[in-house]
Rosetta silent file (secondary structure, phi, psi, omega in degrees, C-alpha in Angstrom):
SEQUENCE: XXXXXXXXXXXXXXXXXXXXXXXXXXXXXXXXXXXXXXXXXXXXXXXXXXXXXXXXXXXXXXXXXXXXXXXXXXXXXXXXXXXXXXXXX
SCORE:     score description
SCORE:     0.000 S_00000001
   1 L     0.000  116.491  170.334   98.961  228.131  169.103 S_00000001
   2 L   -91.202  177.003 -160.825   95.887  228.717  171.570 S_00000001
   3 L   -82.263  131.147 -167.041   92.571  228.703  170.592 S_00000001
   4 L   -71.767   90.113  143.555   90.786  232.144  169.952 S_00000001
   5 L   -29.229  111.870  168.462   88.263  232.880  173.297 S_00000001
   6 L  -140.385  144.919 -150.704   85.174  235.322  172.444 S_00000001
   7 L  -148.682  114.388 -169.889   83.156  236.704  174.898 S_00000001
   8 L   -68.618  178.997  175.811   80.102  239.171  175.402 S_00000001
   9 L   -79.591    3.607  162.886   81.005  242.057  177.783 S_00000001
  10 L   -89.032   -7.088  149.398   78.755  240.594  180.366 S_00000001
  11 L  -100.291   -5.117 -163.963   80.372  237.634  180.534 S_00000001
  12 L   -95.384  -57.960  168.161   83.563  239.224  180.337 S_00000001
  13 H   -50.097  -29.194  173.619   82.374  240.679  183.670 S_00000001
  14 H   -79.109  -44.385 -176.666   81.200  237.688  185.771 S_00000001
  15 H   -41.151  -71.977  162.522   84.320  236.161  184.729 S_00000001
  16 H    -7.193  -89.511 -179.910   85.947  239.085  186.463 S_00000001
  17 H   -51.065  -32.411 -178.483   84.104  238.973  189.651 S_00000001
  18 H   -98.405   -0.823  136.046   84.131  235.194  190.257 S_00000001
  19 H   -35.969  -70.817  176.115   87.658  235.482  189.918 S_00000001
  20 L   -71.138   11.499 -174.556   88.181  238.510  192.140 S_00000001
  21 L   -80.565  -21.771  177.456   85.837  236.965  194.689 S_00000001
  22 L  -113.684   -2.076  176.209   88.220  236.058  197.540 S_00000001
  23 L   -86.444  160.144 -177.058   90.922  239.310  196.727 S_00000001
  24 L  -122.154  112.689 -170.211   90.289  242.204  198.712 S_00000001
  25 L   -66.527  125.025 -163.430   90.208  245.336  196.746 S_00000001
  26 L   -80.235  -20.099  141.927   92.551  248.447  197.606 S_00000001
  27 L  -151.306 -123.826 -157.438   90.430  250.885  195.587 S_00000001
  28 L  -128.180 -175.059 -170.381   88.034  250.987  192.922 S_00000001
  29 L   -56.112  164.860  151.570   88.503  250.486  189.050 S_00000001
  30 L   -88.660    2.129  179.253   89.450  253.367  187.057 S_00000001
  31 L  -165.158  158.796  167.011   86.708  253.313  184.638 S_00000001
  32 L  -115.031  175.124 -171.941   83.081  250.724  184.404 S_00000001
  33 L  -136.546  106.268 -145.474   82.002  249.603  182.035 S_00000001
  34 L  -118.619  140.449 -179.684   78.030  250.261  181.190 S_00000001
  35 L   -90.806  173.322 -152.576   75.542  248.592  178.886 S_00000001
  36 L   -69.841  125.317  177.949   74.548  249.664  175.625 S_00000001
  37 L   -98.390  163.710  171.920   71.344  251.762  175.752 S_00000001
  38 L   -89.125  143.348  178.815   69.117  252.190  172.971 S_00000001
  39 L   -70.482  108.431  170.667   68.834  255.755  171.540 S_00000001
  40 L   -36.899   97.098  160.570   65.776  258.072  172.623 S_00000001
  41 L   -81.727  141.316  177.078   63.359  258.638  170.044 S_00000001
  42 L   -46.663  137.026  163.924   61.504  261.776  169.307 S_00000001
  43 L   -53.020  165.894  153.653   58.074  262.350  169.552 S_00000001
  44 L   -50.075   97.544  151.434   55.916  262.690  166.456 S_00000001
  45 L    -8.739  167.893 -172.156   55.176  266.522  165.294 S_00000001
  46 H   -88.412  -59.677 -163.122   52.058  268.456  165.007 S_00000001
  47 H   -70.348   17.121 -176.004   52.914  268.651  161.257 S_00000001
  48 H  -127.857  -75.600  173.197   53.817  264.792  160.918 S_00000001
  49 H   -28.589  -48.170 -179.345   50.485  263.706  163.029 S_00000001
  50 L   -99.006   20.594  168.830   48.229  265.611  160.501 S_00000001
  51 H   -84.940  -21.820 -177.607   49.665  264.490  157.353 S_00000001
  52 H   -67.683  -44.412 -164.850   48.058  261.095  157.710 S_00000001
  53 H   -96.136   -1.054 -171.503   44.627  262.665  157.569 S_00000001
  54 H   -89.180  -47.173  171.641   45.805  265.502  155.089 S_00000001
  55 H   -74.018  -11.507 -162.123   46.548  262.822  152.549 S_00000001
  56 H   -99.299   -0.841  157.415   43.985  260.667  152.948 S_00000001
  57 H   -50.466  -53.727  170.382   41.700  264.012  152.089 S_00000001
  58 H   -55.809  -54.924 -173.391   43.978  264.472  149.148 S_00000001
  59 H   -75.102    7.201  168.046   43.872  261.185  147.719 S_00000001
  60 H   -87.227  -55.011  165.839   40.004  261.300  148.032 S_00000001
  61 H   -15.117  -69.953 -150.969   40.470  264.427  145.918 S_00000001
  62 L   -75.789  -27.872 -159.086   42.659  262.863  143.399 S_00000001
  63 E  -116.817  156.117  152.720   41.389  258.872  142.494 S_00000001
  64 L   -92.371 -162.733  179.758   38.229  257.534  141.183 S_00000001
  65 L   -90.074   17.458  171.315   36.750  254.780  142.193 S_00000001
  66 L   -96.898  -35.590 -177.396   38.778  252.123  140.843 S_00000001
  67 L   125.129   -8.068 -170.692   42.002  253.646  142.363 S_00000001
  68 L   -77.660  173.870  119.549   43.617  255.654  139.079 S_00000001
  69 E   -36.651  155.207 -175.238   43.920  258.824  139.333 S_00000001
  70 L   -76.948 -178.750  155.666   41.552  261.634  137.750 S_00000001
  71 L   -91.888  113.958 -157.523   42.752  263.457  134.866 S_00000001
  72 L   109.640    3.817  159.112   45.547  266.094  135.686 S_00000001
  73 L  -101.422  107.742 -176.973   46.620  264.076  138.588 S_00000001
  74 L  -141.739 -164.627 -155.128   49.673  262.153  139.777 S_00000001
  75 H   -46.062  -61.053 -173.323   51.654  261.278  142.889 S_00000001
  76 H   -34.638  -48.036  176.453   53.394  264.747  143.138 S_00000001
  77 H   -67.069  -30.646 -167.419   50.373  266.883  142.815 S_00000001
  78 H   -73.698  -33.578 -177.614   48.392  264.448  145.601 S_00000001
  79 H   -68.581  -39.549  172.616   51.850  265.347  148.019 S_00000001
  80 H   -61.130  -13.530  160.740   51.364  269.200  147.063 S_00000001
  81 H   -61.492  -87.096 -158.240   47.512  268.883  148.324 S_00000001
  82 H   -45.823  -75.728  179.926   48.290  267.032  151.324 S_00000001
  83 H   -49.358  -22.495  171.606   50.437  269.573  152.341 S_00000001
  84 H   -65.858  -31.485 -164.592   48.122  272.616  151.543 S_00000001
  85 H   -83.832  -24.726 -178.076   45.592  270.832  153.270 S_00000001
  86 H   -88.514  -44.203  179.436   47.529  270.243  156.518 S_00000001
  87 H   -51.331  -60.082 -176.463   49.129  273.640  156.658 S_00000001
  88 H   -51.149  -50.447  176.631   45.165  274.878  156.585 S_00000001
  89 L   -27.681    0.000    0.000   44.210  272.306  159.141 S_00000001
């Protein structure tokens, strides 16, 4: 039984090549083989960018000065602020 061989694909490739170093090739692969890119991320929104300062308006609204909440407040209403307050920005 032989022994089980694991290999990145970049090593898979040198292997290749220092193999294939004295043959002389009659044309060219049918497919490469390319490394893995990381996936473009999106900028931030106009409407993501002002939420940071739209809540921290709201939660000045909303807490005393210990950190509870007022009375007639909780998370849900301080997200329903923040958002009034940003669309109006």
């Amino acid at each position: 039984m032989a022994a089980e061989v694991r290999m990145t694909v970049e090593e898979y490739l040198q292997l290749i090549e220092r193999t294939a170093s004295g043959v002389q090739r009659v044309g060219k692969a049918a497919r490469t083989i390319k490394k893995e890119t990381r996936p473009v991320r999106r900028k931030a929104g106009k409407a993501v960018k002002g939420m940071a300062a739209a809540l921290k308006r709201a939660n000045a609204k909303a807490r005393k000065k210990n950190g509870s909440f007022k009375k007639g407040w909780t998370q849900a209403r301080v997200m329903k602020e923040a958002h009034r307050i940003r669309r109006k920005m």
